[in-house]
C-alpha positions as CSV (number, residue, x, y, z in Angstrom):
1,X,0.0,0.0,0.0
2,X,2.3,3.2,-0.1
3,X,2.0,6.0,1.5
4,X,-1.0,9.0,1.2
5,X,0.0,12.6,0.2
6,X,-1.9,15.3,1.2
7,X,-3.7,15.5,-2.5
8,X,-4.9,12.0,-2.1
9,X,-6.1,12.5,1.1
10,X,-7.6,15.8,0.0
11,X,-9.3,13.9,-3.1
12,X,-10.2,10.5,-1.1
13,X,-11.7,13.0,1.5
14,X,-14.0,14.8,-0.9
15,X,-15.5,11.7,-3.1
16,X,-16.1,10.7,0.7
17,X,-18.2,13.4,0.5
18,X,-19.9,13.5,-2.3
19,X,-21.1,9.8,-1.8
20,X,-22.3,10.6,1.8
21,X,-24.2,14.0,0.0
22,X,-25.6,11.6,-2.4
23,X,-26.7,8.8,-0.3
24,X,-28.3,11.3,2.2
25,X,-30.3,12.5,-1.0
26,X,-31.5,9.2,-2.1
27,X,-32.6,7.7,1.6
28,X,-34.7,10.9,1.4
29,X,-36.0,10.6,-1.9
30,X,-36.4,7.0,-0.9
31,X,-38.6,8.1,2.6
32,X,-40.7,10.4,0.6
33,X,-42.0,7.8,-1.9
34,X,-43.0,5.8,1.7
35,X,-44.6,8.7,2.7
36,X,-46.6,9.5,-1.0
37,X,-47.9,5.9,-0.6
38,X,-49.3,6.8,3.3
39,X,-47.2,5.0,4.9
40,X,-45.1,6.2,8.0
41,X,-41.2,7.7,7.4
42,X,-40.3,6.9,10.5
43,X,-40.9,7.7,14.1
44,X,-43.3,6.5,16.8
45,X,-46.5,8.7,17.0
46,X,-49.0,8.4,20.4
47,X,-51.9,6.1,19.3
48,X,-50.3,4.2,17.2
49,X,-47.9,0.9,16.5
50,X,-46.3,-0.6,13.7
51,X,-48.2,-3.1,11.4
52,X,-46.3,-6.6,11.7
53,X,-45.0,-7.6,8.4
54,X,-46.0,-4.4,7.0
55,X,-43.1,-2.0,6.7
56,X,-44.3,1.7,6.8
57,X,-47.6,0.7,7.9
58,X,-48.9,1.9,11.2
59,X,-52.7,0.7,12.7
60,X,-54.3,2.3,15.5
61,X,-53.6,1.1,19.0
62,X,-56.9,2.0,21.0
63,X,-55.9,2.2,24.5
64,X,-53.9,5.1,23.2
65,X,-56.4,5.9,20.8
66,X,-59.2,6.2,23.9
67,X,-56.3,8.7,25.6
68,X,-56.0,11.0,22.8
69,X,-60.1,11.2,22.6
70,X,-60.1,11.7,26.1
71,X,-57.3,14.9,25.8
72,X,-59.2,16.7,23.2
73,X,-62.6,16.3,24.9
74,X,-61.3,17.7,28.1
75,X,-59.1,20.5,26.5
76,X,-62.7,21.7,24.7
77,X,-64.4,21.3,28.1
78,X,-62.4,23.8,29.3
79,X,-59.6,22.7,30.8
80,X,-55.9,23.9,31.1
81,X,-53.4,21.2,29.1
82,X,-51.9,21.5,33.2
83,X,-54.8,20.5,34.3
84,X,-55.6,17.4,32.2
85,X,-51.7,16.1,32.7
86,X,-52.1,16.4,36.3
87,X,-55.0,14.4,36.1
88,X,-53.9,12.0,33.5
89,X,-50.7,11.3,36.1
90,X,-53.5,10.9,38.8
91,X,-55.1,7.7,36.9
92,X,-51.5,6.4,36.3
93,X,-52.0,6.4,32.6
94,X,-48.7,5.7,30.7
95,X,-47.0,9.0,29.0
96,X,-46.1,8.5,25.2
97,X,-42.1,8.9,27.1
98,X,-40.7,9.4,30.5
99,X,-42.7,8.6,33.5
100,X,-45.2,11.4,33.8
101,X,-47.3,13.8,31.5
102,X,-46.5,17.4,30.8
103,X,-48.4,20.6,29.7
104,X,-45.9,20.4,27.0
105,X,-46.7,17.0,25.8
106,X,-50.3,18.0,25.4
107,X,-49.5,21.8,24.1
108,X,-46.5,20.3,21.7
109,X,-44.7,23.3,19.3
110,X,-47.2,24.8,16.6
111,X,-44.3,25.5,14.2
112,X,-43.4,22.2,14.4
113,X,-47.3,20.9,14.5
114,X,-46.0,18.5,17.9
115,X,-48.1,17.8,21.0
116,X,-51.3,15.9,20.8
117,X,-53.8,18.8,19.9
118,X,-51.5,19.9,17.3
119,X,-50.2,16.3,15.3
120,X,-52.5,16.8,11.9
121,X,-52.3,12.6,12.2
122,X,-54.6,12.6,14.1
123,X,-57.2,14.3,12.5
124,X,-56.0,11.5,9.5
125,X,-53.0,13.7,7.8
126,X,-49.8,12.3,7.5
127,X,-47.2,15.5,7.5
128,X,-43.7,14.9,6.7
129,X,-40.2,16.6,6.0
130,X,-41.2,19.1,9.0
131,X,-38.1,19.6,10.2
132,X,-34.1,18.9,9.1
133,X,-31.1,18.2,11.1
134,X,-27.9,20.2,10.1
135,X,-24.9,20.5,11.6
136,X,-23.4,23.1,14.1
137,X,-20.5,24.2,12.8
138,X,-19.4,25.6,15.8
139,X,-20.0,22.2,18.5
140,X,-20.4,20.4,15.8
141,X,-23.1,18.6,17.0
142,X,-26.7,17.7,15.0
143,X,-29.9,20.4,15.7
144,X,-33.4,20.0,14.6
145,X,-34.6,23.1,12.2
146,X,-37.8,23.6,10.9
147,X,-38.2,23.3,7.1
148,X,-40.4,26.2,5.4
149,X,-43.9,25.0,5.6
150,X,-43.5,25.0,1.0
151,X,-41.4,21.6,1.8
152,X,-43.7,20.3,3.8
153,X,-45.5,17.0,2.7
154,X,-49.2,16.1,3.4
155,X,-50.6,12.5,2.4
156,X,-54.2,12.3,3.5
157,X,-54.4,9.0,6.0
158,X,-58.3,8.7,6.6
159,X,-57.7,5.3,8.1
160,X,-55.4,6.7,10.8
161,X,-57.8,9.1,12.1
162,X,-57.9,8.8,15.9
163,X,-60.0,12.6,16.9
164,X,-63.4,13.2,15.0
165,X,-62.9,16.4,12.1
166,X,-65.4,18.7,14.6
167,X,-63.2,17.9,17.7
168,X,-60.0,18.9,15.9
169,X,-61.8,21.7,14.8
170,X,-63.2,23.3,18.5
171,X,-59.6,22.7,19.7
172,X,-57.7,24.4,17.1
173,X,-60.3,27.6,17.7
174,X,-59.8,27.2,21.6
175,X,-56.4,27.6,20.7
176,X,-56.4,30.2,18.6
177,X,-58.6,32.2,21.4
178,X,-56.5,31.9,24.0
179,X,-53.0,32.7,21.7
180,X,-55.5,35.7,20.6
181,X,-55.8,36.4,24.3
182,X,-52.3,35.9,25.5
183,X,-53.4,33.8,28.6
184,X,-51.9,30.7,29.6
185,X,-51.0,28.7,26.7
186,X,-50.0,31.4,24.5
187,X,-47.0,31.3,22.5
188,X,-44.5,33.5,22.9
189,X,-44.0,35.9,25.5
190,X,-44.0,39.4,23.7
191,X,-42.7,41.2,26.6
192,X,-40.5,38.8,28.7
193,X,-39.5,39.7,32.3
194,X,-36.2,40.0,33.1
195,X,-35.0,37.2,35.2
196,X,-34.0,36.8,38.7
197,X,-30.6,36.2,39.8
198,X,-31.1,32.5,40.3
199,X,-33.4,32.1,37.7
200,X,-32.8,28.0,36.6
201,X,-31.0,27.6,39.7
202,X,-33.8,27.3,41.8
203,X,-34.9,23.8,42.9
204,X,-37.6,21.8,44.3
205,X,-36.5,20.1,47.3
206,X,-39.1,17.5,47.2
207,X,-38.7,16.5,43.9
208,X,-36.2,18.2,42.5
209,X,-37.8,20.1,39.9
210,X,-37.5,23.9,39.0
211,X,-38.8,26.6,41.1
212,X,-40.5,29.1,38.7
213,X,-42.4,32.6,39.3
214,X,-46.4,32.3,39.6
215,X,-47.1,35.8,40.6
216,X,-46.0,39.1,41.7
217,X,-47.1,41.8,43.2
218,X,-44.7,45.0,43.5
219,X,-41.4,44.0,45.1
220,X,-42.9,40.6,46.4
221,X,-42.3,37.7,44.2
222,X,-44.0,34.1,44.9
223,X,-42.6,31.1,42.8
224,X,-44.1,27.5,43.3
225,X,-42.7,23.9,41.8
226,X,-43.1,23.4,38.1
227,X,-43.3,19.8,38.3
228,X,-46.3,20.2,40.3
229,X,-47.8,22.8,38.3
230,X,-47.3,20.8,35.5
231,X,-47.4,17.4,35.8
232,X,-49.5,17.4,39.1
233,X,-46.8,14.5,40.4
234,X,-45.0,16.6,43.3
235,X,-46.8,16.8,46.9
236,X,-45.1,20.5,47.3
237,X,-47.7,22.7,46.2
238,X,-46.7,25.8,48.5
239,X,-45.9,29.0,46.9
240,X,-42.2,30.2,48.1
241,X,-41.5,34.6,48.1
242,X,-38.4,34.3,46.0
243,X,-37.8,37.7,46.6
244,X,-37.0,36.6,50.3
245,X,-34.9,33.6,49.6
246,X,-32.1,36.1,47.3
247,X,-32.0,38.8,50.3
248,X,-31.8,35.3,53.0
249,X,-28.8,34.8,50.1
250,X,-27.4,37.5,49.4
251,X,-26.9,37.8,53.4
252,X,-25.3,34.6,53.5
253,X,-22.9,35.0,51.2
254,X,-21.7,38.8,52.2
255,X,-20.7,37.4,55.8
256,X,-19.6,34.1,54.6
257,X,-17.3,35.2,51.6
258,X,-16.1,38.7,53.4
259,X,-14.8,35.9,56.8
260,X,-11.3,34.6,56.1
261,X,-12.3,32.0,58.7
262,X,-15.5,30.5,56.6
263,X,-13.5,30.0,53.5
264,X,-10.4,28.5,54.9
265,X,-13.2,26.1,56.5
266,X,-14.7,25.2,53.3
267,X,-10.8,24.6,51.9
268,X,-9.8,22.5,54.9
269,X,-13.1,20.8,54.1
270,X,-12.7,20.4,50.7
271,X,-9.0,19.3,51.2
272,X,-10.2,16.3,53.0
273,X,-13.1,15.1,51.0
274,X,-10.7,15.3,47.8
275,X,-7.9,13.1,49.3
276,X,-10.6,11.0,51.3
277,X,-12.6,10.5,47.8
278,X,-8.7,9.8,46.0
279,X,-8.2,6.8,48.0
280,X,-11.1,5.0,47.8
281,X,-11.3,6.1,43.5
282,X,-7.8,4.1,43.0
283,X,-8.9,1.4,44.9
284,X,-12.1,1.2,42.3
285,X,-10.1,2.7,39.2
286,X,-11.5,0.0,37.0
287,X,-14.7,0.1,38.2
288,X,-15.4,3.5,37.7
289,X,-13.6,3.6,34.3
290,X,-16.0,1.5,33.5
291,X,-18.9,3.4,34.9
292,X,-17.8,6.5,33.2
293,X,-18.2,4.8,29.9
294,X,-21.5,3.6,30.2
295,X,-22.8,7.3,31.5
296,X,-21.1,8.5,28.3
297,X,-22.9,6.2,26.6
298,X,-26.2,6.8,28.0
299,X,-25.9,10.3,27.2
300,X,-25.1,9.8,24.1
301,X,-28.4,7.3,23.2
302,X,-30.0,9.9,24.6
303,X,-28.7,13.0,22.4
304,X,-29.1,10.9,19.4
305,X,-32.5,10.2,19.8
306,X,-33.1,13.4,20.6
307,X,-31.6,15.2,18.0
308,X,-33.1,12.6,15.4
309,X,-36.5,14.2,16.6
310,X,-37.4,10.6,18.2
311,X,-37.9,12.1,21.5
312,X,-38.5,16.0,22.8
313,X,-40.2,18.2,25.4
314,X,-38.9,19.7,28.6
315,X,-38.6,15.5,29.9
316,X,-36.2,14.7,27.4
317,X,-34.0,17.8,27.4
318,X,-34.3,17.2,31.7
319,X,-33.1,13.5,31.1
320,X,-30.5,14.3,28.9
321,X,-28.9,17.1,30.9
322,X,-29.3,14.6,33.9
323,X,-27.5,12.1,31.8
324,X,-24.6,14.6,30.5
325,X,-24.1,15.6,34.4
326,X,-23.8,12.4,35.3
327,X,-21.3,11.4,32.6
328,X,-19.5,14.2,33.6
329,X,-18.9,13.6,37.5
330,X,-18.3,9.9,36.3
331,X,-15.2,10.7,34.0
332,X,-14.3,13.1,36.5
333,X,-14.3,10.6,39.4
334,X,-12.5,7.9,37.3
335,X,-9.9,11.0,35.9
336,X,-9.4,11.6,40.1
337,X,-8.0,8.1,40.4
338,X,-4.9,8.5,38.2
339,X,-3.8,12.3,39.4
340,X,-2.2,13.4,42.1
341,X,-3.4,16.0,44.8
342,X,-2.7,19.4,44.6
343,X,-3.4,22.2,46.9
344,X,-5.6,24.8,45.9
345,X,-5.1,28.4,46.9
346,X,-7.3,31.7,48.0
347,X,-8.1,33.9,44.9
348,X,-8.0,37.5,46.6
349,X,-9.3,39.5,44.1
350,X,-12.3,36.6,43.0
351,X,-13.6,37.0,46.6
352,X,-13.4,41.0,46.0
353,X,-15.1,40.2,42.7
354,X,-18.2,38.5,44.1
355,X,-18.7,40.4,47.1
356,X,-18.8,43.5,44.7
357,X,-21.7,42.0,42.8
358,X,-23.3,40.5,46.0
359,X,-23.6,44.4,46.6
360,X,-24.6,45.6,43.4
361,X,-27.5,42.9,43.5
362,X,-28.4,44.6,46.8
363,X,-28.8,48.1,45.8
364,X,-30.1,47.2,42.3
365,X,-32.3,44.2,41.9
366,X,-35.3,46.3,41.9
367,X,-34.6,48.6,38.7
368,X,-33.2,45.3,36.9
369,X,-30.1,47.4,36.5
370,X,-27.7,44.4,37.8
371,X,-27.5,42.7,34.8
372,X,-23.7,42.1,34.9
373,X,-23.6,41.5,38.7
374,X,-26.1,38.8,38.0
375,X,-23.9,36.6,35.6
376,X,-21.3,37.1,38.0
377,X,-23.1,35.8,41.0
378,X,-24.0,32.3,38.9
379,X,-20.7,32.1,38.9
380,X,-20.2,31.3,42.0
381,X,-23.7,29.3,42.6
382,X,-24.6,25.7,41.4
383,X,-27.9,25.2,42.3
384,X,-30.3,26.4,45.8
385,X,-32.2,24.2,46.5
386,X,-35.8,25.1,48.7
387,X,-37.7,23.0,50.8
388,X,-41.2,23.8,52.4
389,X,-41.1,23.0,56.4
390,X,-43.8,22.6,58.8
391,X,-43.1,26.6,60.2
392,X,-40.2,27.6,57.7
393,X,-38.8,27.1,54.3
394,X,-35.3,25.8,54.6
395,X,-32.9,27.1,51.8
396,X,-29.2,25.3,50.5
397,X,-27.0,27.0,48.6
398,X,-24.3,24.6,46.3
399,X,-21.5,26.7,44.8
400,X,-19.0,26.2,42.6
401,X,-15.6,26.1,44.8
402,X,-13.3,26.7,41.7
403,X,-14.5,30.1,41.6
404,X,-12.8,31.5,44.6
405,X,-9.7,29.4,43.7
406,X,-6.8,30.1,42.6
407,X,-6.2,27.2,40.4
408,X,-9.1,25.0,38.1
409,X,-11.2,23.3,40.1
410,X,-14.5,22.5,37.9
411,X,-14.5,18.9,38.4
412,X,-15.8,19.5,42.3
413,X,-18.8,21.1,43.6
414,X,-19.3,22.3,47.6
415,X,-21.4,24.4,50.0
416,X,-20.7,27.2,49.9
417,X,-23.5,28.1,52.1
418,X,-24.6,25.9,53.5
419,X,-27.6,24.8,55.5
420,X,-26.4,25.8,58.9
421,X,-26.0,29.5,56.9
422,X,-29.9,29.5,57.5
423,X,-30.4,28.7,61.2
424,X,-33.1,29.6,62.5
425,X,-35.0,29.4,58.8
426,X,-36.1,32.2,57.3
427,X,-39.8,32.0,58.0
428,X,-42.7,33.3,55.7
429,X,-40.8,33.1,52.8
């Protein structure tokens, strides 16, 4: 075999190419004949399940079937899509993925005609070439983008038709009122508040689901658990005053981070764990090499199927950034057991730089003037997590230790407030 020059690896690079452009245009010529002859392209839509022996053939599976019937008639009853997930998850009825139903899987994406008042298929349409995958060129990674509507492809399906034409019809003008009205369920948010300073950060301590604002009034802001607004599947339906828990933090973290003493503590702590967590990594080095692959590969499965359009929704984007932080603290355990300690330093001016913003938030959280202070504070914060007590709500603060240290330190996460920072709770929050 002799050697390759750079032109033959140039030239052997671009038929490579050319035949991958090609074939990609043939399977899709080759889908879109399926499709013209009503059969399915591809994925698995709610309701229904693949004809055995019949390639490209789907028949309706009526369990599913009765489940769809059963969302429509309740949506045009007057219900919120919350309300019908909550009590869809109350009768323990299978979601089409994950473990419980959201207002999302109900509400779906118009532009991409997802969700179950919004899949045409239903109403006995097959729709296809909606959307295209392409190539980040800057992570490189796969994204779904929607097609213009022109390249979209309709094959009438009569015998797939789960929802009755008028049903369709009353939801798709129930809809349309409420986007009309910009109540719940509208899309879009024309005039978006600015967010808080832990805004994503904020989590249930139940179930660990998001903490998200449900009203407001003046300076006072309430926030409840998504998952149970959504899904109806946490117990924690107490409203928490956000505003209350940032001043409870912003407190914490001006004594804690302007004290020599507390930061040395959380060092000396952190100094221990690491060499504590060191020894008993090499003595499980294969082990957790092992276990750092298979969360790779999890995430991975995951991704793919994601960006493939097979799975979507705040559930799968939850589960996959579950997965990816899991891989993560797996490769980093595993990369723990073959390096050696090193001591970690005080950053001086990364302390000054944190309690500057911690008083900038102070002064200006009001006028929303704080922007940059804001992204300088999630810095130094992982998550808070908020839990409702009997008399009290009990608030923990996880921070990222690297950013008051002098050298990288990504891989591990601390308190840096932690729960004693609290005591006694902050009540009425």
């Amino acid at each position: 075999m002799g050697r390759a020059d750079i032109l033959q690896v140039g030239v052997h690079g671009l038929v490579g190419q050319l035949w991958m452009e090609g074939h990609k245009r043939k399977v899709h010529r080759g889908l879109a004949g399926v499709v013209r002859e009503g059969r399915s392209a591809g994925g698995r839509a709610y309701g229904y399940r693949p004809a055995p022996g019949r390639p490209g053939e789907l028949v309706v599976q009526d369990e599913e079937a009765a489940v769809v019937r059963r969302v429509f008639e309740e949506y045009i009853d007057g219900r919120s899509p919350r309300e019908i997930a909550g009590r869809l998850n109350a009768d323990r009825v299978p979601p089409p993925r994950g473990t419980r139903w959201n207002a999302s899987t109900i509400n779906g994406q118009p532009e991409r005609g997802c969700g179950l008042l919004l899949n045409p298929i239903y109403g006995g349409m097959i729709v296809w070439n909606r959307v295209s995958m392409v190539r980040n060129p800057d992570t490189g990674k796969r994204v779904s983008r929607v097609n213009p509507e022109s390249d979209w492809q309709r094959v009438p399906a009569p015998h797939l038709a789960i929802v009755p034409p008028d049903l369709i019809e009353a939801a798709r003008r129930r809809k349309e009122a409420r986007r009309q009205s910009g109540g719940p369920g509208a899309y879009g948010r024309a005039h978006a508040k600015p967010k808080r300073p832990f805004s994503g950060l904020l989590r249930c301590g139940c179930c660990d689901g998001g903490l998200a604002i449900s009203k407001s009034n003046g300076s006072a802001v309430w926030g409840r658990c998504t998952t149970s607004k959504e899904s109806g599947t946490c117990t924690n339906r107490r409203e928490v005053r956000i505003d209350r828990i940032e001043a409870a933090i912003f407190a914490g973290l001006r004594e804690e981070l302007a004290n020599p003493i507390y930061v040395k503590a959380y060092l000396s702590a952190y100094h221990e764990e690491r060499q504590r967590a060191r020894a008993a990594a090499k003595r499980d080095r294969v082990k957790l090499e092992r276990a750092a692959a298979q969360a790779r590969s999890a995430y991975d499965r995951a991704h793919r199927l994601y960006i493939q359009s097979m799975t979507d929704g705040p559930e799968a984007e939850r589960t996959i950034r579950e997965l990816l932080d899991a891989a993560r603290k797996a490769e980093a355990a595993a990369a723990e057991a073959t390096t050696d300690t090193e001591v970690v330093e005080l950053h001086p001016r990364a302390l000054d730089r944190y309690l500057a913003a911690i008083e900038d938030l102070a002064a200006h959280l009001a006028t929303g003037e704080a922007l940059e202070a804001v992204q300088v504070l999630r810095e130094l914060v992982a998550r808070v997590v908020v839990t409702p007590e009997a008399t009290a709500t009990n608030v923990v603060v996880e921070g990222h230790l690297a950013a008051i240290l002098g050298k990288e330190a990504s891989l591990y996460r601390g308190m840096v407030v932690a729960e004693e920072g609290f005591e006694p709770p902050t009540h009425g929050l």
